[in-house]
C-alpha positions as CSV (number, residue, x, y, z in Angstrom):
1,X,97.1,118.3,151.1
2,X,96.4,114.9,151.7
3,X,98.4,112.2,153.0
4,X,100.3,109.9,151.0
5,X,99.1,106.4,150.8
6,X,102.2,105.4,150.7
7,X,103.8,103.9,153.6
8,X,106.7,105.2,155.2
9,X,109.8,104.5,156.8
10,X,108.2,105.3,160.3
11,X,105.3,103.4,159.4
12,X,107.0,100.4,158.7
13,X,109.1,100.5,161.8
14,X,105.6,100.4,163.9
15,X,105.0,97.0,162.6
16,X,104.3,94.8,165.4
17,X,106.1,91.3,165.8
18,X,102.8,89.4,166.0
19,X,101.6,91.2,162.8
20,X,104.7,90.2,160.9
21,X,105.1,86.5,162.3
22,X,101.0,86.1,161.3
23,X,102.0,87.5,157.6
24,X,104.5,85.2,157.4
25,X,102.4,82.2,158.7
26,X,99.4,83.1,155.9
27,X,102.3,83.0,153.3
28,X,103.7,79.8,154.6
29,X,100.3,78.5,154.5
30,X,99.4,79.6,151.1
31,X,102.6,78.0,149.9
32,X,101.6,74.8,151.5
33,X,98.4,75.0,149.5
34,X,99.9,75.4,146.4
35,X,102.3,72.6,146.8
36,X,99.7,70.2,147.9
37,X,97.5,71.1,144.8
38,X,100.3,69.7,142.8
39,X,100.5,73.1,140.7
40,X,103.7,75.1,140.8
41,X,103.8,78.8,141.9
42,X,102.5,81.2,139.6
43,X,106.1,82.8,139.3
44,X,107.4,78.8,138.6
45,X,104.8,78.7,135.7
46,X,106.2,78.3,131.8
47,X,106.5,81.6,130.3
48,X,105.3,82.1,126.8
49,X,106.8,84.6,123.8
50,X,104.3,85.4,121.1
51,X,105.3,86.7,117.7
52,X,103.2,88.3,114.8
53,X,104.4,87.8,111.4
54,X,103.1,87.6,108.0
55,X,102.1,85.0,105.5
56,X,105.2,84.5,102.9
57,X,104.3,84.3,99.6
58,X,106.9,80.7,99.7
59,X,105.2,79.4,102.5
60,X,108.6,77.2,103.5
61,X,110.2,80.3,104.7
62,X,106.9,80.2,107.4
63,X,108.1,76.6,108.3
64,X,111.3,77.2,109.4
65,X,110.3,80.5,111.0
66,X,108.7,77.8,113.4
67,X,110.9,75.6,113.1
68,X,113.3,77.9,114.7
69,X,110.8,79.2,117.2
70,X,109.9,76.1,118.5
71,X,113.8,74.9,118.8
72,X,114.2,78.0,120.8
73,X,111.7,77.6,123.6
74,X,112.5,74.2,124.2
75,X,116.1,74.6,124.7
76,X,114.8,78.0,127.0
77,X,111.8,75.7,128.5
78,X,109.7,78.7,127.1
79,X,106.2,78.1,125.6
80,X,106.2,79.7,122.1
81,X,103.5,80.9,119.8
82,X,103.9,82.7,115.9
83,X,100.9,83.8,114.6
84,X,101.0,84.0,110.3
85,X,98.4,87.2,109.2
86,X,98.3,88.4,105.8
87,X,100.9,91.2,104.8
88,X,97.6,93.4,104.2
89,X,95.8,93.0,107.4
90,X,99.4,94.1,109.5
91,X,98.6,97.8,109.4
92,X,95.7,97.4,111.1
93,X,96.9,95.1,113.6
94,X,100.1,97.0,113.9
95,X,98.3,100.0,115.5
96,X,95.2,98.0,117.2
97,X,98.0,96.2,119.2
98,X,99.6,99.8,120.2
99,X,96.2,101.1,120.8
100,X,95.4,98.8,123.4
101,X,99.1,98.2,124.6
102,X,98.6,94.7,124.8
103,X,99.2,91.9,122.1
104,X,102.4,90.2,121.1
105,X,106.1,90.5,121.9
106,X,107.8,90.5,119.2
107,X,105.9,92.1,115.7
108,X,107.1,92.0,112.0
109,X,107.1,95.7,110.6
110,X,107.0,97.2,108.0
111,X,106.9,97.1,104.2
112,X,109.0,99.6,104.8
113,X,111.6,101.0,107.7
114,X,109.0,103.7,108.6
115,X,107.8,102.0,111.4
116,X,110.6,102.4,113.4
117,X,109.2,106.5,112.9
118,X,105.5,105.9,113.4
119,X,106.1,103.6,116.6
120,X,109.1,105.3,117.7
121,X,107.3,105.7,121.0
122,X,106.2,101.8,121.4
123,X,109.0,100.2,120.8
124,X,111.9,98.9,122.4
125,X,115.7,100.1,121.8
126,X,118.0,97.4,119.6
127,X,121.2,98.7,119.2
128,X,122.3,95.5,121.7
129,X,121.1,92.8,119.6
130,X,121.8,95.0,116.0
131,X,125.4,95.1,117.3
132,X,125.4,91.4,118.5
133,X,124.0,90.1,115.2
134,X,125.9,92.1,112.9
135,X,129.6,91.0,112.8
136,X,128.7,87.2,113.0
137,X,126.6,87.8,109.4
138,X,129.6,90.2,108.0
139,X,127.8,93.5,109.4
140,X,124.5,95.2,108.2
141,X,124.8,96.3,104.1
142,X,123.6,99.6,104.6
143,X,123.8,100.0,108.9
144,X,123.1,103.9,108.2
145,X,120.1,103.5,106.7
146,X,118.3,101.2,109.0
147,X,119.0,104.2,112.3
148,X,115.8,106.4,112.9
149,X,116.4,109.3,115.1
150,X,119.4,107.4,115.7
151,X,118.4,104.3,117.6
152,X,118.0,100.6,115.8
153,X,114.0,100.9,116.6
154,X,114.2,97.6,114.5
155,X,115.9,95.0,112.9
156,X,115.9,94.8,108.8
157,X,114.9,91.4,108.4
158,X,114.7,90.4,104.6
159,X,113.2,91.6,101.4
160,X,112.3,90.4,98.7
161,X,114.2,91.4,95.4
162,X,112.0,92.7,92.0
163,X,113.2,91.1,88.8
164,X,111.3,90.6,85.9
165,X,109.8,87.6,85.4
166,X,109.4,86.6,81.7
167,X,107.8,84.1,79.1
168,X,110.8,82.7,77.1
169,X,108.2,81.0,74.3
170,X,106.0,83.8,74.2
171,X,109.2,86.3,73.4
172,X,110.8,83.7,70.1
173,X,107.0,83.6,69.6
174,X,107.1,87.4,69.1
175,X,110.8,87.9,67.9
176,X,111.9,89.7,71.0
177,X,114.9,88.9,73.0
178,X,115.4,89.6,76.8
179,X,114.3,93.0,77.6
180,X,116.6,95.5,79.3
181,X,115.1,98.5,79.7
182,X,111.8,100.1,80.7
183,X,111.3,101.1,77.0
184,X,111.7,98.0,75.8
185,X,109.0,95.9,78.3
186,X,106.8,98.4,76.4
187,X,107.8,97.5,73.1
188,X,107.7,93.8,74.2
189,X,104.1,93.9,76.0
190,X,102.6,96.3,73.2
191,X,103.4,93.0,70.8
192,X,102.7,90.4,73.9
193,X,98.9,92.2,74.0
194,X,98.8,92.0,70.4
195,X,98.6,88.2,70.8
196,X,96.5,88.0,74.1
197,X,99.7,87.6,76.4
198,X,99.8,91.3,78.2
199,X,102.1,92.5,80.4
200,X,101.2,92.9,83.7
201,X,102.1,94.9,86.5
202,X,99.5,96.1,89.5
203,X,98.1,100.1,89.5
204,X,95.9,99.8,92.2
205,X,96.2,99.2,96.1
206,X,99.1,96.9,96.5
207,X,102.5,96.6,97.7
208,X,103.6,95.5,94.3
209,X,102.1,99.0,92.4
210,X,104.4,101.0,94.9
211,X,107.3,99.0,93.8
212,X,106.9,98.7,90.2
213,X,106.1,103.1,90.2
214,X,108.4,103.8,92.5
215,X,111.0,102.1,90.6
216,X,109.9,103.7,87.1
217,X,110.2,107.3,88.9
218,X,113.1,106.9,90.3
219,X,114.7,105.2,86.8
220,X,113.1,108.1,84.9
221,X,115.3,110.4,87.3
222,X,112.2,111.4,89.3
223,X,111.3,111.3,93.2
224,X,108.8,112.5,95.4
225,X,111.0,113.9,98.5
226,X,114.6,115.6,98.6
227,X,117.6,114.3,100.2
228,X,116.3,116.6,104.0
229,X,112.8,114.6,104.1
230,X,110.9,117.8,103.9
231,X,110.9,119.3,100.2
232,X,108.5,117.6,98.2
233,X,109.6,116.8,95.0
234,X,107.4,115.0,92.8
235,X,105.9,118.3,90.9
236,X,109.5,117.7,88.0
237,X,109.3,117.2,84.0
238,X,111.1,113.8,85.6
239,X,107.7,113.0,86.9
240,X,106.2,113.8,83.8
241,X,108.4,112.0,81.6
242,X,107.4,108.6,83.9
243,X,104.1,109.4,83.8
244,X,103.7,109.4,80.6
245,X,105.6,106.3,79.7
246,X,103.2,104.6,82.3
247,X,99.9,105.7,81.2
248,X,101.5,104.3,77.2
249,X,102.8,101.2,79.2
250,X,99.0,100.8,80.6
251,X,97.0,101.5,77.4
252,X,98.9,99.8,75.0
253,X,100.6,96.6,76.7
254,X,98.0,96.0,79.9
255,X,95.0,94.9,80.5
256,X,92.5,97.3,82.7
257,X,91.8,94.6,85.2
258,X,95.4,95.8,87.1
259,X,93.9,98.5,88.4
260,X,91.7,96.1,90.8
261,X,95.2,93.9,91.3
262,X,96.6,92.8,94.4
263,X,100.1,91.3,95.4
264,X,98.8,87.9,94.1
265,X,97.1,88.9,91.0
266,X,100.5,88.6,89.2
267,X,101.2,85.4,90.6
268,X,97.9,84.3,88.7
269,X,98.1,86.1,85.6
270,X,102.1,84.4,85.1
271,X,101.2,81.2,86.1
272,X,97.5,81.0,84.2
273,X,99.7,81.4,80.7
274,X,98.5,84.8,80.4
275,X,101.0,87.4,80.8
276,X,104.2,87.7,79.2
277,X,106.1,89.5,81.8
278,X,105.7,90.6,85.4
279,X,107.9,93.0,87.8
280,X,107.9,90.3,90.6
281,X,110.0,88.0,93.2
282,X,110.3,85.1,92.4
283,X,107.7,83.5,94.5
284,X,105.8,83.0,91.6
285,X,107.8,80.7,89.8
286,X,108.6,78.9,93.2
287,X,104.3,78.4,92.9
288,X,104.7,76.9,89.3
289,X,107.0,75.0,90.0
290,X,106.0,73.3,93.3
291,X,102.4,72.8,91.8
292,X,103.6,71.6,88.3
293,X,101.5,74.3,86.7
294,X,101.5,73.2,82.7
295,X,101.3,75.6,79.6
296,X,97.7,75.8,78.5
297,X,96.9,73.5,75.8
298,X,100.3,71.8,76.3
299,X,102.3,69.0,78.7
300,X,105.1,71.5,79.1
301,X,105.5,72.3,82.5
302,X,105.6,76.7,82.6
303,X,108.2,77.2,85.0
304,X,110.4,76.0,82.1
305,X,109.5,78.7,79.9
306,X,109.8,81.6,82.6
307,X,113.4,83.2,82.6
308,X,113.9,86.2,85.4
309,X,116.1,89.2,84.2
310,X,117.4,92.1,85.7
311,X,114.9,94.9,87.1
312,X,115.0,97.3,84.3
313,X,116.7,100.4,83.1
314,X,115.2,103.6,82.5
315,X,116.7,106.5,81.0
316,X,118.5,108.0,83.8
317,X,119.2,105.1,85.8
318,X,118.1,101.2,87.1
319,X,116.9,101.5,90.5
320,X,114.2,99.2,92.5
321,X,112.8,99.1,95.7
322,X,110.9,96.5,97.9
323,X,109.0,95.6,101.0
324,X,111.4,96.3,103.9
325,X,110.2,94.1,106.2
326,X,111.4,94.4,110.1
327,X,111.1,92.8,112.6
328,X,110.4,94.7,116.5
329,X,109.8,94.1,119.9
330,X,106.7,96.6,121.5
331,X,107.9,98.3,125.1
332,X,104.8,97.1,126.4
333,X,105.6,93.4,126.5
334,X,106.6,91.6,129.5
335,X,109.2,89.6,127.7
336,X,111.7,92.1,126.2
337,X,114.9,89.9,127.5
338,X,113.1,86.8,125.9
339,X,112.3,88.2,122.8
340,X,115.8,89.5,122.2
341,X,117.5,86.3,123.6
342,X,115.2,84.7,120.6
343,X,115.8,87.2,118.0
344,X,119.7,86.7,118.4
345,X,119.4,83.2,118.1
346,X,117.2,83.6,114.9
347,X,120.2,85.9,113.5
348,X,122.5,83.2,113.8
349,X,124.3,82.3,110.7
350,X,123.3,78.9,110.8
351,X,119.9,79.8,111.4
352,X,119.9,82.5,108.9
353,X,121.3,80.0,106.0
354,X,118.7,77.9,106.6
355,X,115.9,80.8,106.8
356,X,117.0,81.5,103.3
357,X,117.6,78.1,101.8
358,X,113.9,77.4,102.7
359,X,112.6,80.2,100.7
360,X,114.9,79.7,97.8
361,X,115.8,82.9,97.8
362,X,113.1,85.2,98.1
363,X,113.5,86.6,101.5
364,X,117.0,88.2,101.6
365,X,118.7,89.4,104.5
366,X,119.8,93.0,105.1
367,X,123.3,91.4,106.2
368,X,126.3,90.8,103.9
369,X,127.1,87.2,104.2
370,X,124.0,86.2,103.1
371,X,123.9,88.1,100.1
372,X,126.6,85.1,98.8
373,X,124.6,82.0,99.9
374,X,124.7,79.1,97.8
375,X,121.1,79.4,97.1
376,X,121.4,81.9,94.7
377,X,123.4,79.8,92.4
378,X,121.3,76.7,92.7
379,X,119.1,77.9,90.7
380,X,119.7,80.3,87.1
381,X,116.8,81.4,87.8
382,X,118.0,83.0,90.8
383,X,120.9,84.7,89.4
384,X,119.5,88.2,89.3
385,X,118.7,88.7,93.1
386,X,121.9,90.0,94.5
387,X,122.0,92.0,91.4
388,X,118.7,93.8,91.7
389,X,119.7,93.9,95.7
390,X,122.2,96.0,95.0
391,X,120.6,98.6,93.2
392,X,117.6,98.2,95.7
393,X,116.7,101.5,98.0
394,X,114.4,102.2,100.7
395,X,110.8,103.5,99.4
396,X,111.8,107.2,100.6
397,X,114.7,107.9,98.5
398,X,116.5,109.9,98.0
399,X,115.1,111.2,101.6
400,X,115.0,109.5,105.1
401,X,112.9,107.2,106.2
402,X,110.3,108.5,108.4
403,X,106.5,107.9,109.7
404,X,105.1,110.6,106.9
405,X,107.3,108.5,104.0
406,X,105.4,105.5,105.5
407,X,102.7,106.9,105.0
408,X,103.1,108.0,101.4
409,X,103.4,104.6,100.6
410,X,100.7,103.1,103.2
411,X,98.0,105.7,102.0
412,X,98.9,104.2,98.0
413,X,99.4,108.2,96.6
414,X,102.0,107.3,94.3
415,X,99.6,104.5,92.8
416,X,96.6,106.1,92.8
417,X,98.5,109.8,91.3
418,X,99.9,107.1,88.2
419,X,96.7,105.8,87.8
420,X,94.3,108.7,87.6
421,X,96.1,109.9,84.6
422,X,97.3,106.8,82.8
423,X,93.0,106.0,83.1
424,X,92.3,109.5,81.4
425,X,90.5,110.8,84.7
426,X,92.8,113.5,85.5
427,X,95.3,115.1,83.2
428,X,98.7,115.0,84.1
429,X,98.9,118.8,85.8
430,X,96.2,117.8,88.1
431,X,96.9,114.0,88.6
432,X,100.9,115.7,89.9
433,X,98.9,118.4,91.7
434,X,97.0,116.2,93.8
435,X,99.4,113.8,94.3
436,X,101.6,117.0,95.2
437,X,99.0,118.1,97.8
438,X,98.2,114.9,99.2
439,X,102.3,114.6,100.5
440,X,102.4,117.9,101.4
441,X,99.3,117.5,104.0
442,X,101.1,113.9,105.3
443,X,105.0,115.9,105.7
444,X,103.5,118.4,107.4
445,X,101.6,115.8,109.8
446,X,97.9,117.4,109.0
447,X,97.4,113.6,107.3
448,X,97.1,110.8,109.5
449,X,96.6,106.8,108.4
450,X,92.8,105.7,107.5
């Protein structure tokens, strides 16, 4: 066997006298150096905490993001940096970043508490801060949800509620009154299309199509996994029944440009006087009304004639769900006390209330408190967002979170299974056969992310 490298104990004792004092005169010396250069030691030298998060779509909430940063590593004489990517491109960066085990220090995660699964490996334990953060905001709203594999891998950091955004003149100009339920958007966007004002909800790849059929499934009494994460459920009549009112919903009240929609097509199709209706946050009306967007044809400014209502009903029940977006810390970065010291301060309740009040709502906390901020009555247009909140789930329900339920919704299958009926390209058996087939390969792990 060959010897250690390693130095021993005896080894140690057989340095000489004159070999130590001459170490300690070449330090001594360097130090010198370094003082008379003017530059400070390289363990004296600022530290900097990086941070990856994504674009919001009410770019205020960015602001004081940085606002906050920035206040933090002065008071901690810390150099600071947030870099803003699109929600899209955080996938990829997400798991380039692990690849390499080198990038930023803190990370946003998600849509979706998966993560915490997928990167169980990579990133670092919160239970500290989660228990820190928690009684000052009047605890987590749903703390047993948020646990993978028991451990806070992540913090819940805000999502943003689905109502249903709707043209007031466009429904007197049709006879209709506020829609409630699932069957009546169809009734309402059937006569909307009759007049060239669709309704409009994404089919493709988005984040929005996974909301909007998710919450259809789930309202139509549907799912695609059981309550132990492993039986795959989405082969029901339930299915079927959804299904079918989608592929209706899509032929007779939509346009077939949504199946090439992305989380911003909506935005447009609201705010260019198109659409009567859209499943949406409210960051669209936050764009019409900051830009003064007018009616077409008209001096009437269109945020006035957009009204957001509850998320709708379906025949078995009203449930929704969103982008859970986290926020982590990866175990390979050099700052892990930093980056906690800052996310603490961030969870502040101060800081929080102002994190909200700059995005007038649409990024909602995970934490009690804030479900009651004053922002949500400044506005009647924000009246519905504790209310769809609370009827809100996770993307996996009625099953755990976990990497493969991640995937489901990274890998679009709910989407694309919706879409290749309600387009005629599959029937209905084989558009719930392949979608069946397609979770069954990502549960049992024989699926892995493009």
């Amino acid at each position: 066997m060959a010897r250690s490298s390693v130095p021993t104990r005896r080894d140690a004792r057989r340095v000489s006298r004159r070999q130590f004092l001459g170490t300690a005169a070449g330090g001594a010396a360097g130090l010198s150096g370094i003082l008379a250069a003017g530059r400070a030691p390289a363990f004296a030298q600022a530290r900097e905490l990086t941070f990856l998060s994504i674009a919001s779509f009410v770019p205020d909430t960015d602001k004081e993001l940085k606002r906050q940063f920035e206040e933090w590593g002065a008071k901690n004489k810390v150099k600071v940096r947030l870099d803003i990517i699109a929600h899209l491109q955080l996938v990829t960066k997400k798991a380039s970043e692990v690849q390499a085990r080198s990038g930023h220090d803190l990370t946003a995660l998600g849509p979706g508490l998966g993560d915490a699964d997928l990167y169980f490996d990579h990133l670092v334990d919160l239970n500290d801060v989660a228990a820190d953060v928690a009684p000052k905001n009047g605890g987590w709203m749903n703390p047993n949800d948020y646990l993978i594999r028991g451990k806070w891998k992540l913090l819940p950091w805000w999502m943003p509620p689905f109502p249903m955004a709707v043209r007031t003149d466009l429904l007197e100009q049709i006879g209709e009154k506020n829609p409630d339920t699932w069957e009546d958007w169809l009734r309402v966007g059937k006569k909307g299309k009759a007049i060239g004002h669709p309704f409009g909800t994404a089919l493709g790849h988005s984040g929005d199509a996974n909301v909007t059929l998710l919450s259809i499934l789930w309202s139509y009494g549907g799912s695609y996994v059981a309550k132990d994460g492993r039986t795959i459920t989405i082969n029901s009549k339930e299915t079927r029944v959804a299904m079918e009112f989608v592929k209706r919903l899509y032929t007779e009240a939509m346009d077939p440009e949504v199946l090439a929609w992305d989380d911003a097509s909506n935005h447009r199709c609201l705010n260019a006087g198109k659409c009567i209706g859209i499943h949406n946050p409210i960051s669209a009306y936050e764009s019409a009304k900051k830009d003064k967007i007018l009616v077409p044809g008209t001096q009437k400014e269109i945020a006035e004639v957009i009204d957001h209502i509850n998320t709708p009903k379906g025949p078995v029940d009203r449930k929704a769900t969103t982008g859970f977006w986290c926020v982590g810390i990866w175990n390979f970065s050099k700052n892990v006390d930093l980056a906690k010291d800052f996310l603490r301060y961030h969870f502040q309740p101060d800081n929080q209330a102002k994190w909200v009040d700059a995005g007038h709502g649409f990024n909602m906390p995970f934490l009690n408190n804030l479900t009651k901020h004053p922002v949500y009555k400044s506005d009647k247009q924000y009246r519905f967002i504790p209310e769809v909140a609370k009827v809100t789930v996770a993307p996996s329900w009625p099953g755990p979170t976990t990497a493969a339920s991640q995937q489901v919704w990274d890998l679009y299958i709910i989407p694309d299974m919706f879409a290749q009926y309600a387009t005629g390209k599959m029937t209905l058996d084989q558009a719930i056969a392949w979608g069946e087939k397609e979770m069954q390969e990502i549960y049992a792990g024989r699926k892995r992310k493009n």
